[in-house]
ZANU-900000 format. One record per atom (N, C-alpha, C): residue number from 1; residue in three letters; y, z, x. Coordinates in steps of 0.1 Angstrom, whole numbers. Atoms other than C-alpha are relative to their C-alpha. Example, Ala and Ser with C-alpha at 12.3 -4.5 7.8 and 13.67 -1.06 7.14 Angstrom:
<tinus>
- 1; ALA; -12; 0; 9
- 1; ALA; -45; 78; 123
- 1; ALA; 12; 0; 9
- 2; SER; -11; 0; -9
- 2; SER; -11; 71; 137
- 2; SER; 11; 8; -8
</tinus>
This chain:
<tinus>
- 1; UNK; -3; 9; 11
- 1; UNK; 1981; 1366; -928
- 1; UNK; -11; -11; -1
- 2; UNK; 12; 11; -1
- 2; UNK; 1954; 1345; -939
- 2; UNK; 8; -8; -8
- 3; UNK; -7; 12; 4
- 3; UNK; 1962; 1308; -945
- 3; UNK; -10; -10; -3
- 4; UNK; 14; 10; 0
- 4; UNK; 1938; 1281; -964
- 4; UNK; 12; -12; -4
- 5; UNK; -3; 13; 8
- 5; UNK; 1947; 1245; -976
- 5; UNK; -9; -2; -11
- 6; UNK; 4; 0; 15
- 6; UNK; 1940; 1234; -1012
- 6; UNK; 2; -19; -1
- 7; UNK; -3; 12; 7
- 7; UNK; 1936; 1196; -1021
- 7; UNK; -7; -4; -8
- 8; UNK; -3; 4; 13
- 8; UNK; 1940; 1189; -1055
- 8; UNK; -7; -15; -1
- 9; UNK; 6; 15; 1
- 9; UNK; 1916; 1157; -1064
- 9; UNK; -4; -4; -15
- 10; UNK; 5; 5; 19
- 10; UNK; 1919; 1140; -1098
- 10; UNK; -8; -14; 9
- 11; UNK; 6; 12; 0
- 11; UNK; 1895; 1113; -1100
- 11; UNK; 5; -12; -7
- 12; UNK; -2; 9; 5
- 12; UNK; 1914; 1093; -1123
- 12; UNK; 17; 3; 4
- 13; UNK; -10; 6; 0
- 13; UNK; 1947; 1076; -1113
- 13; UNK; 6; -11; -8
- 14; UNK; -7; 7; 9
- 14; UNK; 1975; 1060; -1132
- 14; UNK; 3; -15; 10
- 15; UNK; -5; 9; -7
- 15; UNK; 1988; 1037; -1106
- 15; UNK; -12; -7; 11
- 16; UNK; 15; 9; -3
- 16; UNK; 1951; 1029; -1090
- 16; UNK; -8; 11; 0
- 17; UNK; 10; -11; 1
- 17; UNK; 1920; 1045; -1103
- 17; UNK; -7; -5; 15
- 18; UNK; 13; -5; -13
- 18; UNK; 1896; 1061; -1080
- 18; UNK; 6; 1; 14
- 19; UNK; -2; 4; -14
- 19; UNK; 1919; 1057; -1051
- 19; UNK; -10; 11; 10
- 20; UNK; 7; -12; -12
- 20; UNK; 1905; 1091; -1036
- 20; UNK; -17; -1; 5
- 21; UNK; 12; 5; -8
- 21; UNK; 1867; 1072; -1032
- 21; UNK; 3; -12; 3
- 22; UNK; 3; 12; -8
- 22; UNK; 1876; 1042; -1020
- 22; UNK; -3; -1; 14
- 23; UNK; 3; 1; -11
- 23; UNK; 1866; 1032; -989
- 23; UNK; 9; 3; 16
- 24; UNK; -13; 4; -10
- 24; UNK; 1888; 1034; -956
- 24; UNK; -9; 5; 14
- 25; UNK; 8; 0; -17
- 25; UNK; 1869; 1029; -923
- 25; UNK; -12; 6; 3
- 26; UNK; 13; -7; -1
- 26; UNK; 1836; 1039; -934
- 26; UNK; -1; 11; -5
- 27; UNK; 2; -10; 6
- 27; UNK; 1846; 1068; -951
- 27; UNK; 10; -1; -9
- 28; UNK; -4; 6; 12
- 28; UNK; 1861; 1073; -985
- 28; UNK; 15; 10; 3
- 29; UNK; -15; -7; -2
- 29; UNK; 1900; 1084; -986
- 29; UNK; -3; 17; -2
- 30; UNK; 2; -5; 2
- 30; UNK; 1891; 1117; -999
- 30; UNK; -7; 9; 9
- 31; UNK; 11; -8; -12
- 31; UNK; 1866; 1129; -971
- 31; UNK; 14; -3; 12
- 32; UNK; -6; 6; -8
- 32; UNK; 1889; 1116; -945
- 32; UNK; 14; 12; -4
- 33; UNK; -9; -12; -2
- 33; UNK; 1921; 1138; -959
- 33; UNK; -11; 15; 3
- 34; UNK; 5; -10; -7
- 34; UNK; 1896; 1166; -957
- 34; UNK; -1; 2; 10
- 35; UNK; 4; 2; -11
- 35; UNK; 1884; 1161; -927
- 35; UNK; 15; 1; 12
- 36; UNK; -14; 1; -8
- 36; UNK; 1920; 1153; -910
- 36; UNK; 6; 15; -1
- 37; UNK; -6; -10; 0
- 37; UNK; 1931; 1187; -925
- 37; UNK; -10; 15; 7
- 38; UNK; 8; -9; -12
- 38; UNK; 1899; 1208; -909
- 38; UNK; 8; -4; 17
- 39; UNK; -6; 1; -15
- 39; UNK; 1912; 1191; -877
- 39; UNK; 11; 6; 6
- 40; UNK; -10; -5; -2
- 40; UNK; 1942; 1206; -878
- 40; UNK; -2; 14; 4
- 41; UNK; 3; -15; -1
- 41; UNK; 1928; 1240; -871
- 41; UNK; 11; 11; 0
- 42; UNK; -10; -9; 1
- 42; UNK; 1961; 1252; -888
- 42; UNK; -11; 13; -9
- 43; UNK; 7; -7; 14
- 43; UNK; 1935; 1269; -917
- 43; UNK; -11; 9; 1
- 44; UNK; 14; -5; 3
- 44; UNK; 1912; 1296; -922
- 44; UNK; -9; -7; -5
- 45; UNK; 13; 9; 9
- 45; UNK; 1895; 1274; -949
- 45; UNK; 14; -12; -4
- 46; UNK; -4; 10; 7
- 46; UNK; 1899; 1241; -964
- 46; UNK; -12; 0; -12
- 47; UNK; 7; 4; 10
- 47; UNK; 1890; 1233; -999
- 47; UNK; 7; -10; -7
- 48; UNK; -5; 9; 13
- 48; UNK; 1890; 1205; -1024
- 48; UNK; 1; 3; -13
- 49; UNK; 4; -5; 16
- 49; UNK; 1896; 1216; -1060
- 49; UNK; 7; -14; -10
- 50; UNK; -3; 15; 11
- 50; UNK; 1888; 1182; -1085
- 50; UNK; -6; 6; -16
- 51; UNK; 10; 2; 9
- 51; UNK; 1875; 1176; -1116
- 51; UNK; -10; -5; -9
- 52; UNK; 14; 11; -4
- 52; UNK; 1850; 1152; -1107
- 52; UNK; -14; 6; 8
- 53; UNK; 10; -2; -4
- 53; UNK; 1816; 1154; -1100
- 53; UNK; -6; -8; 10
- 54; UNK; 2; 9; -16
- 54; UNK; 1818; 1125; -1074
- 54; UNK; 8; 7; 7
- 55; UNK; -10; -2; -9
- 55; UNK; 1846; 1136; -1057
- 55; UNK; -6; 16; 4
- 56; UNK; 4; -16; 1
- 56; UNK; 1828; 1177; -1059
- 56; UNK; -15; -7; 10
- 57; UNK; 14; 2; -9
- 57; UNK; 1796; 1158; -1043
- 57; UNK; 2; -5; 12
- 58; UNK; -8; 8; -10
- 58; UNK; 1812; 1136; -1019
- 58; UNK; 3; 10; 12
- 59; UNK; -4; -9; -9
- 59; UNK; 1830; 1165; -999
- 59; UNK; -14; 9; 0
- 60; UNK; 15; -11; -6
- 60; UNK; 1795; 1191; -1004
- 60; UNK; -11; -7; 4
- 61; UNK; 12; 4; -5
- 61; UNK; 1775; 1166; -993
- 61; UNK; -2; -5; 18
- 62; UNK; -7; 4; -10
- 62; UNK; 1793; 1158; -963
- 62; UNK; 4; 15; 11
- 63; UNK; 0; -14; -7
- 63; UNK; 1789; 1197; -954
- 63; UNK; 14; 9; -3
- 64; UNK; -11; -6; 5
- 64; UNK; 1824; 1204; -970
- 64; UNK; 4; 10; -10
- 65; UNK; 0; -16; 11
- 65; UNK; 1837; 1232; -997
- 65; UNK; 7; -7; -10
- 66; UNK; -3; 7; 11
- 66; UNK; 1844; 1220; -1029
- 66; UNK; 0; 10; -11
- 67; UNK; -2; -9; 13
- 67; UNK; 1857; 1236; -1062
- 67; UNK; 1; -5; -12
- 68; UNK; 1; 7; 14
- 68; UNK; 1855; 1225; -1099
- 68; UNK; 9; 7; -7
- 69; UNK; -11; -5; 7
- 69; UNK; 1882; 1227; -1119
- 69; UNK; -10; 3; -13
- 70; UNK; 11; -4; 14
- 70; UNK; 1867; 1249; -1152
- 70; UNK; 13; -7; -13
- 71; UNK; -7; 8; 10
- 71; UNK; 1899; 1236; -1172
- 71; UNK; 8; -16; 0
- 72; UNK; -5; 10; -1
- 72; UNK; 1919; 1206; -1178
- 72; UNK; 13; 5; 4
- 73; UNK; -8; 0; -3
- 73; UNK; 1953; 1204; -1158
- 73; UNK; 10; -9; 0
- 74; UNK; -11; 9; 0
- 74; UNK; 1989; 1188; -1159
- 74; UNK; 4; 0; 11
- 75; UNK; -13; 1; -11
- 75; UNK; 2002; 1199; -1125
- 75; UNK; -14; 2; 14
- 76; UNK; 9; -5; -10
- 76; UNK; 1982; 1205; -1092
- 76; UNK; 3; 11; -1
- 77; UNK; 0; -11; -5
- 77; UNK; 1998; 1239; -1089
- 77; UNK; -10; 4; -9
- 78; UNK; 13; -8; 5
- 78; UNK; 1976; 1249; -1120
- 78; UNK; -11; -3; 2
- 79; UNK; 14; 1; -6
- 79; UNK; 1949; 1231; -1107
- 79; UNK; -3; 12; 11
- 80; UNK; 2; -4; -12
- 80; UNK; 1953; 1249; -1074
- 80; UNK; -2; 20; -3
- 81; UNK; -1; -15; 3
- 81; UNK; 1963; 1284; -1091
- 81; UNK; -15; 1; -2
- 82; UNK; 18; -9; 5
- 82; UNK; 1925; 1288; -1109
- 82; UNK; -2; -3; 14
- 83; UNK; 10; -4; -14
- 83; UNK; 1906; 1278; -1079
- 83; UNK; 8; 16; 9
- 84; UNK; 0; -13; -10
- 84; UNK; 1924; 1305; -1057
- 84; UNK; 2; 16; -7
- 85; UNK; -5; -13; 14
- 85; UNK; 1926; 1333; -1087
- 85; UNK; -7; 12; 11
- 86; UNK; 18; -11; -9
- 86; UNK; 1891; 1352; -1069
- 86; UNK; 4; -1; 15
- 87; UNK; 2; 2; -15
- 87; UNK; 1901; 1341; -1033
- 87; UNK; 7; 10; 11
- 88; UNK; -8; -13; -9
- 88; UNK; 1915; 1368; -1006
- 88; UNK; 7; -8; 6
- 89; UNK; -13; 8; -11
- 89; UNK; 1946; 1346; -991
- 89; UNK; 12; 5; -3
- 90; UNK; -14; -1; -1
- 90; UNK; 1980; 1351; -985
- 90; UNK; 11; -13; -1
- 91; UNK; -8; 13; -1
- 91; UNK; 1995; 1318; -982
- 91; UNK; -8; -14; -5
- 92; UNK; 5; 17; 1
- 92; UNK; 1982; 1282; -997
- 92; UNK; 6; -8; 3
- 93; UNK; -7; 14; -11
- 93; UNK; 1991; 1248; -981
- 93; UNK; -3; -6; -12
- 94; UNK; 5; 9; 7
- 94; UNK; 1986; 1226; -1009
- 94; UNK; -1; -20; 12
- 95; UNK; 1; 9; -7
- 95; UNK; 1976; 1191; -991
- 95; UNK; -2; -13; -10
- 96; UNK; 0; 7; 3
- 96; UNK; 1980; 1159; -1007
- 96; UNK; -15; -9; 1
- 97; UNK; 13; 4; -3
- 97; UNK; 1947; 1143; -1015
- 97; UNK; -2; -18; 9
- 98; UNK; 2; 16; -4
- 98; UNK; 1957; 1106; -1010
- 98; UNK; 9; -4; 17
- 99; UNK; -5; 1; -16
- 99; UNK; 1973; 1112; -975
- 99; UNK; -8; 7; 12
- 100; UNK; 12; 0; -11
- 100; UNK; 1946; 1108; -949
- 100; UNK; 6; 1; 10
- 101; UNK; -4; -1; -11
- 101; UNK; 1968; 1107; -920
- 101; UNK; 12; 13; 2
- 102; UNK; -4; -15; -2
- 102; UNK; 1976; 1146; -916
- 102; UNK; 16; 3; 12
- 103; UNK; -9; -5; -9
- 103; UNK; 2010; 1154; -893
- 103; UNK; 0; 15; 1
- 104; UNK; 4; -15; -3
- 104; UNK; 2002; 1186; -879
- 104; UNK; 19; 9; 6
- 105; UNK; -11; -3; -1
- 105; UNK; 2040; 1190; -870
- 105; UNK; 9; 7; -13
- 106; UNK; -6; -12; 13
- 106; UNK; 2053; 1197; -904
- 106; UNK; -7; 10; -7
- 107; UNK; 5; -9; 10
- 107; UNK; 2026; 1218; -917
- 107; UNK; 3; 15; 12
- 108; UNK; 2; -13; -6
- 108; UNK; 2030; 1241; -887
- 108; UNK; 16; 5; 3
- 109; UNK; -14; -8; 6
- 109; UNK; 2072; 1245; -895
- 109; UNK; -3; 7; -12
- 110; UNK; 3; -7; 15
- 110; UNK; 2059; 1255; -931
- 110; UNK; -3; 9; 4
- 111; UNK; 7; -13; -3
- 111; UNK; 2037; 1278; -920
- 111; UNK; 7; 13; 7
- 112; UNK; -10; -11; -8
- 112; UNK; 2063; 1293; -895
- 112; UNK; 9; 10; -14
- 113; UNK; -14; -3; 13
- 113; UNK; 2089; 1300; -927
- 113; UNK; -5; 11; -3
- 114; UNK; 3; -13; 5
- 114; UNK; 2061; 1327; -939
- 114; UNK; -2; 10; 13
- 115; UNK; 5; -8; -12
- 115; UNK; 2055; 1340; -905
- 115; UNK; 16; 10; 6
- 116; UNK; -17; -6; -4
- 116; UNK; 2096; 1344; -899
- 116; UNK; 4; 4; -16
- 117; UNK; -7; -7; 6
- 117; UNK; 2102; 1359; -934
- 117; UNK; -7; 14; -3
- 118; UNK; 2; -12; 3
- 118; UNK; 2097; 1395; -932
- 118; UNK; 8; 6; -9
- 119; UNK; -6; -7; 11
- 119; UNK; 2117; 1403; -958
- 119; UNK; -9; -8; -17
- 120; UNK; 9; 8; 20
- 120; UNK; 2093; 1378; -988
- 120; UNK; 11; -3; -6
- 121; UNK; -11; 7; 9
- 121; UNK; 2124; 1360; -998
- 121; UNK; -3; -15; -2
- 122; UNK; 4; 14; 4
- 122; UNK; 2106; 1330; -998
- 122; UNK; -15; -1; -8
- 123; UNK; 14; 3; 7
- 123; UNK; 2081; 1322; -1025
- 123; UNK; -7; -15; -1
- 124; UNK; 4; 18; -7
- 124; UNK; 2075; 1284; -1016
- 124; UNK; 9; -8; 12
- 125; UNK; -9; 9; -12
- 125; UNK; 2082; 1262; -986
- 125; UNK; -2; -13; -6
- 126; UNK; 1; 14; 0
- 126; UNK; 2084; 1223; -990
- 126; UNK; 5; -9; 11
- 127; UNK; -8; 8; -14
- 127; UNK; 2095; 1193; -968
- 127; UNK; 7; -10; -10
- 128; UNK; -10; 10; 12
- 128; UNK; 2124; 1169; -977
- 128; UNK; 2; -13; 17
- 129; UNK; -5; 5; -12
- 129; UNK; 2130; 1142; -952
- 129; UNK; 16; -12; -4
- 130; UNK; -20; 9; 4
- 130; UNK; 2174; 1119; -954
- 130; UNK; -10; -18; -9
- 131; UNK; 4; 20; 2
- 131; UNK; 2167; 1083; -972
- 131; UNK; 17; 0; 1
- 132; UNK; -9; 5; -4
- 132; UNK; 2195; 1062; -965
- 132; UNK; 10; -11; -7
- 133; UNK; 0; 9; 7
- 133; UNK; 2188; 1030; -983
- 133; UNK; 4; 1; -14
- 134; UNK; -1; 1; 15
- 134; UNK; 2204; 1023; -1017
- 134; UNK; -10; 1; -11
- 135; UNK; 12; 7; 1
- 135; UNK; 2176; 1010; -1030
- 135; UNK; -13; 14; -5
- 136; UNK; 8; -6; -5
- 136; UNK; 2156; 1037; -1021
- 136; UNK; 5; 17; -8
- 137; UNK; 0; -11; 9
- 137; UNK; 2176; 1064; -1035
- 137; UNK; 6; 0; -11
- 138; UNK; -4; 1; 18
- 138; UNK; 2183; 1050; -1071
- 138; UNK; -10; 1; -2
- 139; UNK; 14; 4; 2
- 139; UNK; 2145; 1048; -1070
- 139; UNK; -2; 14; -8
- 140; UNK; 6; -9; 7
- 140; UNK; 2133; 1071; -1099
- 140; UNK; -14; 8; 3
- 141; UNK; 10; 1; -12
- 141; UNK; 2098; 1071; -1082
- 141; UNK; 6; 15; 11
- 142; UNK; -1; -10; -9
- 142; UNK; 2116; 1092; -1053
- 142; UNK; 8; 10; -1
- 143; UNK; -4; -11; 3
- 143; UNK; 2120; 1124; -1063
- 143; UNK; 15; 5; 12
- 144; UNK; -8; -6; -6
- 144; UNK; 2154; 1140; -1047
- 144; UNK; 3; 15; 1
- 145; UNK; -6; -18; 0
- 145; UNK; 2168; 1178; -1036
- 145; UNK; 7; 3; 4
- 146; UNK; -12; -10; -7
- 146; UNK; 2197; 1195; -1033
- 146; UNK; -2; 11; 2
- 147; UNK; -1; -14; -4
- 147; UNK; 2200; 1225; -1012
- 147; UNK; 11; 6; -1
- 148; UNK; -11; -4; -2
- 148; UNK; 2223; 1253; -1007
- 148; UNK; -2; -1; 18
- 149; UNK; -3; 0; -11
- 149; UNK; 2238; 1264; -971
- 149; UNK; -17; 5; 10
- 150; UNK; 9; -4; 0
- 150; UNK; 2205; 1280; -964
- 150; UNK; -18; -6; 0
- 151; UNK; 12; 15; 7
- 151; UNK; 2180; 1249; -975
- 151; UNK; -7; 5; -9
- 152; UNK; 15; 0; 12
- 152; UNK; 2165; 1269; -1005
- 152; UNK; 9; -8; -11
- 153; UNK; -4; 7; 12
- 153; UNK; 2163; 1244; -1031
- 153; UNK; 10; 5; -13
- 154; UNK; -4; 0; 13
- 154; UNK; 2189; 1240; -1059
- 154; UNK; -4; -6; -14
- 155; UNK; 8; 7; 7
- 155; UNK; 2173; 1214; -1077
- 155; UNK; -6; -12; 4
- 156; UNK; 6; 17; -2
- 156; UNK; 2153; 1183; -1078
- 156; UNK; -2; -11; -11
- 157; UNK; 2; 8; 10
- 157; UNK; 2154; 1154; -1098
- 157; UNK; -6; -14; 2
- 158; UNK; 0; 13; -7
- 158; UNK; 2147; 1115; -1102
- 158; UNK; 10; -6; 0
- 159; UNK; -12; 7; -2
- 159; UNK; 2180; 1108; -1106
- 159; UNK; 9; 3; 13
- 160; UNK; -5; 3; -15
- 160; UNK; 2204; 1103; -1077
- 160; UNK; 8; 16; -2
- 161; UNK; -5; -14; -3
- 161; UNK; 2217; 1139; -1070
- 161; UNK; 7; 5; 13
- 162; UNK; -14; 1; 10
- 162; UNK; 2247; 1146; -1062
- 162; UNK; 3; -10; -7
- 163; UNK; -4; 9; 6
- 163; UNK; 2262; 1121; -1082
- 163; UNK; 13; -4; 10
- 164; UNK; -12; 2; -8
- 164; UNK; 2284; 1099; -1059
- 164; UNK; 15; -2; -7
- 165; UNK; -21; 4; 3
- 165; UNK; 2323; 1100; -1076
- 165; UNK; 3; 0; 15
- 166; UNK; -7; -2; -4
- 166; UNK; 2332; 1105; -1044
- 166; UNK; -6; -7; 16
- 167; UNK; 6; 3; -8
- 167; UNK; 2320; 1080; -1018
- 167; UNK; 0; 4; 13
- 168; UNK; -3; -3; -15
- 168; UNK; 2335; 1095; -986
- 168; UNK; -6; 13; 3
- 169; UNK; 0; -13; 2
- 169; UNK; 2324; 1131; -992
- 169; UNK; -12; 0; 12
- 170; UNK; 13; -8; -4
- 170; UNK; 2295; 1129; -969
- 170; UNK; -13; 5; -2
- 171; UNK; 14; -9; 3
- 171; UNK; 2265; 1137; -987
- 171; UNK; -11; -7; 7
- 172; UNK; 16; 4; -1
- 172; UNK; 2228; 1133; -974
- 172; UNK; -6; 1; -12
- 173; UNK; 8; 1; 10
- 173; UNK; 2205; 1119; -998
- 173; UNK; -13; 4; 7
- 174; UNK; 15; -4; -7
- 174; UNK; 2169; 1140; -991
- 174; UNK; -6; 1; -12
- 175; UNK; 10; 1; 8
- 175; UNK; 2138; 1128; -1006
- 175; UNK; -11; 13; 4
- 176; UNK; 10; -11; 2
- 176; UNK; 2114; 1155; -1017
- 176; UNK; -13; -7; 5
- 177; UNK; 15; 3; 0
- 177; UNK; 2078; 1153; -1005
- 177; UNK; -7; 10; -3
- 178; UNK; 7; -13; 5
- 178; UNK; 2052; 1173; -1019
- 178; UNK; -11; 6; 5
- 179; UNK; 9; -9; -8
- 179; UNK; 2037; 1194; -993
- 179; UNK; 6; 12; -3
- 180; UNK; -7; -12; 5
- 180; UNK; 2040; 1227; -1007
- 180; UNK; -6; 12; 8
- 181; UNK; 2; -15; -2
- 181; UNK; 2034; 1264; -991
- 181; UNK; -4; 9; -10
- 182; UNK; 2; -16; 4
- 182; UNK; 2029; 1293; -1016
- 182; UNK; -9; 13; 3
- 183; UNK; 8; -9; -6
- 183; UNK; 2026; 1325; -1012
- 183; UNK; -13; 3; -14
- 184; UNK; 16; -2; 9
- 184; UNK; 1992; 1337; -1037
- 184; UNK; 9; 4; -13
- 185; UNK; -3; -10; 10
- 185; UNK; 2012; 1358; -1061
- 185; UNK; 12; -14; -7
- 186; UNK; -8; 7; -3
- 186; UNK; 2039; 1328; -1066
- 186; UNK; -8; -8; -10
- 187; UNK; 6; 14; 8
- 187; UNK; 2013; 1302; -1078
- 187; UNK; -5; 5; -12
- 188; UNK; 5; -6; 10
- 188; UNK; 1996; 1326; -1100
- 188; UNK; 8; 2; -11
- 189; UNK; -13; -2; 14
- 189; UNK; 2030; 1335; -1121
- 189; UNK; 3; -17; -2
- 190; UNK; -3; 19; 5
- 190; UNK; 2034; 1294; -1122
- 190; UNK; -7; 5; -11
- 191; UNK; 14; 9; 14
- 191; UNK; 1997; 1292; -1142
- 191; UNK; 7; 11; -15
- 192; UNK; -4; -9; 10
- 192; UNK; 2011; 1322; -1164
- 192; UNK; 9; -6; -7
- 193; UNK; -13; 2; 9
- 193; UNK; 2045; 1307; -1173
- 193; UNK; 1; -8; -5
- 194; UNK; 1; 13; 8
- 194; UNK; 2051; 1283; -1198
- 194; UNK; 11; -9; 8
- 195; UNK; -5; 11; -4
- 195; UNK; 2067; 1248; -1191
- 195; UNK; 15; -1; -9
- 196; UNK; -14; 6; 4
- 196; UNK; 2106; 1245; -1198
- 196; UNK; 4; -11; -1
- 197; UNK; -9; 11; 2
- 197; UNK; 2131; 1222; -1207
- 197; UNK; 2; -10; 8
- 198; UNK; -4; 7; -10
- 198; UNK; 2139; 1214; -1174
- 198; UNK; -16; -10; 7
- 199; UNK; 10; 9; -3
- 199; UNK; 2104; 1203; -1163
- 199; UNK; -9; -12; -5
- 200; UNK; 9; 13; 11
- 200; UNK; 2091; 1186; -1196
- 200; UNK; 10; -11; 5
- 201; UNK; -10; 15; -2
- 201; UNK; 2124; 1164; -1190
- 201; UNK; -5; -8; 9
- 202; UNK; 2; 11; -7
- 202; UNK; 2118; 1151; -1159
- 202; UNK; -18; 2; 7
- 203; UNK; 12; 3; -5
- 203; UNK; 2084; 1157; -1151
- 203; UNK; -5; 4; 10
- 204; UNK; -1; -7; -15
- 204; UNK; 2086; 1178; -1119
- 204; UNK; -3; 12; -3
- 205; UNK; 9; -18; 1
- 205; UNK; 2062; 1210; -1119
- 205; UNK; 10; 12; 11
- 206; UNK; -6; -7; -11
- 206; UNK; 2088; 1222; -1089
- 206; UNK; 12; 5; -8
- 207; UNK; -13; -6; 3
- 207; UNK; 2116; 1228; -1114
- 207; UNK; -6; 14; -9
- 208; UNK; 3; -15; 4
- 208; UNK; 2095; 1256; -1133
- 208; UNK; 0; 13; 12
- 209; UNK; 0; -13; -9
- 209; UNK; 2093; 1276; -1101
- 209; UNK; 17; 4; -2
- 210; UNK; -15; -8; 0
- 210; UNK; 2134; 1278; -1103
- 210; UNK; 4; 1; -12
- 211; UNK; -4; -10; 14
- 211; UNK; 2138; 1280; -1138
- 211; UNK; -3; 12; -2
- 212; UNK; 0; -15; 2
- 212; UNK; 2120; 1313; -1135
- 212; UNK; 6; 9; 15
- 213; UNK; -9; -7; -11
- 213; UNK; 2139; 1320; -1102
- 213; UNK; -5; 4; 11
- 214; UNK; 9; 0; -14
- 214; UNK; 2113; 1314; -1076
- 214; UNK; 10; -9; 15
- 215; UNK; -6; 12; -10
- 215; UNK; 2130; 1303; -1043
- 215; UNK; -7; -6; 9
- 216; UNK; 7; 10; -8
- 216; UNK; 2120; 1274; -1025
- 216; UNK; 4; -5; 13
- 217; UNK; -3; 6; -16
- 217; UNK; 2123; 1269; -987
- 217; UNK; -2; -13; 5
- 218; UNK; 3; 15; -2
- 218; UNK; 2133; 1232; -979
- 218; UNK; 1; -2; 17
- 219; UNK; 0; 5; -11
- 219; UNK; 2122; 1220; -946
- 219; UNK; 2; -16; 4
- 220; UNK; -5; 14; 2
- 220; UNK; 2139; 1187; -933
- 220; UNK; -12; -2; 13
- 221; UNK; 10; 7; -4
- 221; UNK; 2114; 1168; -917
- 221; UNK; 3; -20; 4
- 222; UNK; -3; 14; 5
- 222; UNK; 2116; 1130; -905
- 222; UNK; -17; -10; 4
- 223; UNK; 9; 6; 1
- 223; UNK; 2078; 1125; -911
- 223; UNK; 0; -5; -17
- 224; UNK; -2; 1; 11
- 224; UNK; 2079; 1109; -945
- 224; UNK; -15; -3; -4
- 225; UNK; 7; -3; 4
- 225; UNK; 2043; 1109; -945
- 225; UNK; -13; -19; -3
- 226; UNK; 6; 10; 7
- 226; UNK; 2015; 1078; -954
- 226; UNK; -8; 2; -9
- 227; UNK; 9; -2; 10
- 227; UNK; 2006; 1081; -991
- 227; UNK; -9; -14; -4
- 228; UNK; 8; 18; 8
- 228; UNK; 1980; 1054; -1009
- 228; UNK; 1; 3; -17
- 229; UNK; -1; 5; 19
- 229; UNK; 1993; 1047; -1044
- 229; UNK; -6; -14; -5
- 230; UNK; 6; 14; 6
- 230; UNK; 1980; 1012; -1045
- 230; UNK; -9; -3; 11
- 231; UNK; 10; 14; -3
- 231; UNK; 1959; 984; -1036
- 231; UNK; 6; 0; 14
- 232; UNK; -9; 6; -11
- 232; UNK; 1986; 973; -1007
- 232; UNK; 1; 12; 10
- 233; UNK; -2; -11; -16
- 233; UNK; 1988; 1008; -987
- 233; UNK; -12; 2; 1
- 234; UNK; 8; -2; -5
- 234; UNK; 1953; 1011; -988
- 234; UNK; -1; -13; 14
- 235; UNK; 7; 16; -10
- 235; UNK; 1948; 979; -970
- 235; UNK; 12; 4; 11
- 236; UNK; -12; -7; -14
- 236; UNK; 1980; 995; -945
- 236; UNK; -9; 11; 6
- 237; UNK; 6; -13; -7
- 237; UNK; 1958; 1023; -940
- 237; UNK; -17; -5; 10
- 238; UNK; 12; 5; -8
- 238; UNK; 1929; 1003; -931
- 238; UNK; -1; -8; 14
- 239; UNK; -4; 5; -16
- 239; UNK; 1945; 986; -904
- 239; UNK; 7; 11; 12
- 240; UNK; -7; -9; -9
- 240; UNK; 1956; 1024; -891
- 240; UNK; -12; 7; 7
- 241; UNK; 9; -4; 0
- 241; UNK; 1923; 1029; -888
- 241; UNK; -11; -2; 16
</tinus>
């Protein structure tokens, strides 16, 4: 079973441009997730696929592998689908670009999920880890997922899911994170399929995989991960440094 990782690198951000070259301890966020995810020596290969010409020089200058997106994209998966159209793998890791500090513990449960399903009932893994906080799970921002008995995803939304009527019932609130698995054939029918109802609504590229009846293996996890969306986690990240 060959296994690569894929990180997805826009150069332009909504909530802070350019995060993926800024600086962080001498090297630029960007090189640094690379680099973290070689270290992991979970992967045959690692590659970046942007659609920048800094962020494409940056990693091959630095002796890295780098891919150019030839179209424009709305989701990572279809970023990630072309680059790997031509590529001989079985499994992709997608790796978040703006999370430099790698946990080698949840990528190597993912990875197990394809290794223990001999029957190919799973066409994507993910991780979800409990929030707790009110606060935290009215937050639109934090994507949520319901499983069945099994953990493959029933849905995800930004709204609070289940809906509490029933405050004693017991539910866990689990926030989605988007470290994704697929298998090759999986991401490729994504770039094929058009965008439904359910994903224009809320904006979530993960509800087209179940609209067309892809199942998604949720792994509970209680690394929740350090992303850099602003100014303020960079400067957290620089003091991790």
């Amino acid at each position: 079973m060959k296994i690569i990782a894929v990180i997805p690198a826009r150069y332009a951000s909504t909530r802070f441009h350019a995060k993926l070259m800024q600086d962080l301890g001498g090297k630029t966020v960007i090189l640094r997730t690379y680099e973290a995810a070689l270290n992991t020596q979970l992967f045959d290969d690692v590659f970046v696929v942007t659609d920048s010409d800094l962020i494409f020089d940056e990693i091959v200058n630095h002796g890295g592998k780098a891919i150019m997106s030839i179209k424009e994209h709305e989701s990572g998966s279809d970023r990630i689908a072309e680059a790997i159209e031509s590529i001989d793998v079985d499994i992709v890791i997608n790796v978040q670009g703006d999370e430099p500090f790698i946990d080698i513990k949840p990528l190597k449960e993912i990875i197990e999920v394809f290794k223990n399903d001999s029957d190919n009932k799973v066409d994507l893994a993910s991780l979800m880890f409990e929030i707790k906080d009110q606060e935290e799970i009215n937050n639109p921002n934090n994507v949520k997922v319901v499983v069945n008995q099994n953990n493959f995803a029933l849905y995800f939304s930004r709204s609070v899911i289940p809906f509490p009527r029933d405050i004693n019932a017991g539910v866990r609130y689990m926030k989605h994170i988007g470290v994704y698995a697929f298998r090759k054939q999986a991401l490729l029918d994504f770039y094929s399929l058009p965008m439904k109802s359910l994903e224009a609504s809320e904006k979530l590229e993960q509800l087209r995989y179940l609209e067309f009846g892809k199942q998604i293996k949720m792994i509970e996890t209680t690394h929740a991960g350090i992303g850099i969306d602003t100014i303020e986690d960079l400067e957290k990240a620089r003091k991790l440094i």
